[in-house]
C-alpha positions, -999 to +999 in steps of 0.1 A: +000+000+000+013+034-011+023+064+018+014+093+020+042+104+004+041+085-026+007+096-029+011+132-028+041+127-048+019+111-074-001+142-073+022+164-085+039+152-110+003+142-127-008+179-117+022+192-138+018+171-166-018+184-168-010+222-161-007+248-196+026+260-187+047+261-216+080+253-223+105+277-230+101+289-266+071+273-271+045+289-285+012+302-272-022+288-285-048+315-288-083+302-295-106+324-318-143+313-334-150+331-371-185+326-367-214+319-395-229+355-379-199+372-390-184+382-356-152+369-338-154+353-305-134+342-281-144+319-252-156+339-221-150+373-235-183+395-242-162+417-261-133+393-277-096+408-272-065+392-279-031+407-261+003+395-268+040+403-254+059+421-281+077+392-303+059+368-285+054+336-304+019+321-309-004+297-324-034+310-338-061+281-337-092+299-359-126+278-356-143+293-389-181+289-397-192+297-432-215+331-434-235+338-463-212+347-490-174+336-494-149+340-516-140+319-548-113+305-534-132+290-505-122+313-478-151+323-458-137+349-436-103+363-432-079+375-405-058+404-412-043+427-385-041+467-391-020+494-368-048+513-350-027+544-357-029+543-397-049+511-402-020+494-423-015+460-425+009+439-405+031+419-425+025+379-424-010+386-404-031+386-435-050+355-436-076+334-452-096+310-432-116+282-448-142+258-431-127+242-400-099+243-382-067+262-388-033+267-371-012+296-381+025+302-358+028+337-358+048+359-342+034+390-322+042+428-337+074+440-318+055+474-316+038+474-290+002+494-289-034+488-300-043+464-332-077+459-346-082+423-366-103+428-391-121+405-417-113+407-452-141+384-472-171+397-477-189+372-455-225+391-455-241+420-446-227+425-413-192+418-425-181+453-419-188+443-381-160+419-380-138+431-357-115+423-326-093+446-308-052+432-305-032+445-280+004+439-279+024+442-247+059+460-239 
């Protein structure tokens, strides 16, 4: 029969194998729905927000849900990240998202500041709603 100690000891290693820290240089996984109503969401935000470290490396898992409309390529919505200063586009943050489940490792602006993700298909009538706010962190 097992002591105490073998039993608490037990405990924690399972309890770190199960915990989200990450390993150094691993990357982040962020979460984000493209919905069919043409909004993003985020689970347990009202208003959905991402915020990144400066240079920070991350996964971007994207859940999209076809709208009304899509492009002829198939993508349904996209993902593109504009400054909030002058509403350019962030190099290598300009994506297309089909039906599914997609990963994209992507590394955070080193500029920190406020983002906005925005979509770029036309999805339907509310696509001009299709926003997020992105904040990267010093």
């Amino acid at each position: 029969m097992p002591g105490v100690r073998t039993v608490a000891r037990a405990g924690l290693i399972l309890g770190s194998l199960l915990s989200p820290r990450l390993a150094p240089g691993q990357a982040r996984v962020i979460e984000v729905l493209a919905d069919k109503d043409s909004r993003y969401k985020i689970a347990g935000q009202a208003r959905p927000a991402i915020e990144v470290k400066a240079g920070e490396a991350i996964v971007l898992r994207v859940t999209a849900k076809k709208a009304k409309s899509w492009n002829r390529d198939g993508s349904i919505h996209g993902f593109s990240l504009l400054r909030a200063s002058d509403r350019s586009k962030v190099a290598g943050w300009d994506l297309l998202l089909h039906p599914g489940i997609q990963e994209f490792a992507l590394t955070a602006p080193l500029e920190p500041g406020e983002y906005e993700v925005v979509c770029t298909v036309i999805c339907s009538q509310d696509h001009e709603g299709m926003k997020m706010k992105f904040v990267v962190l010093p």
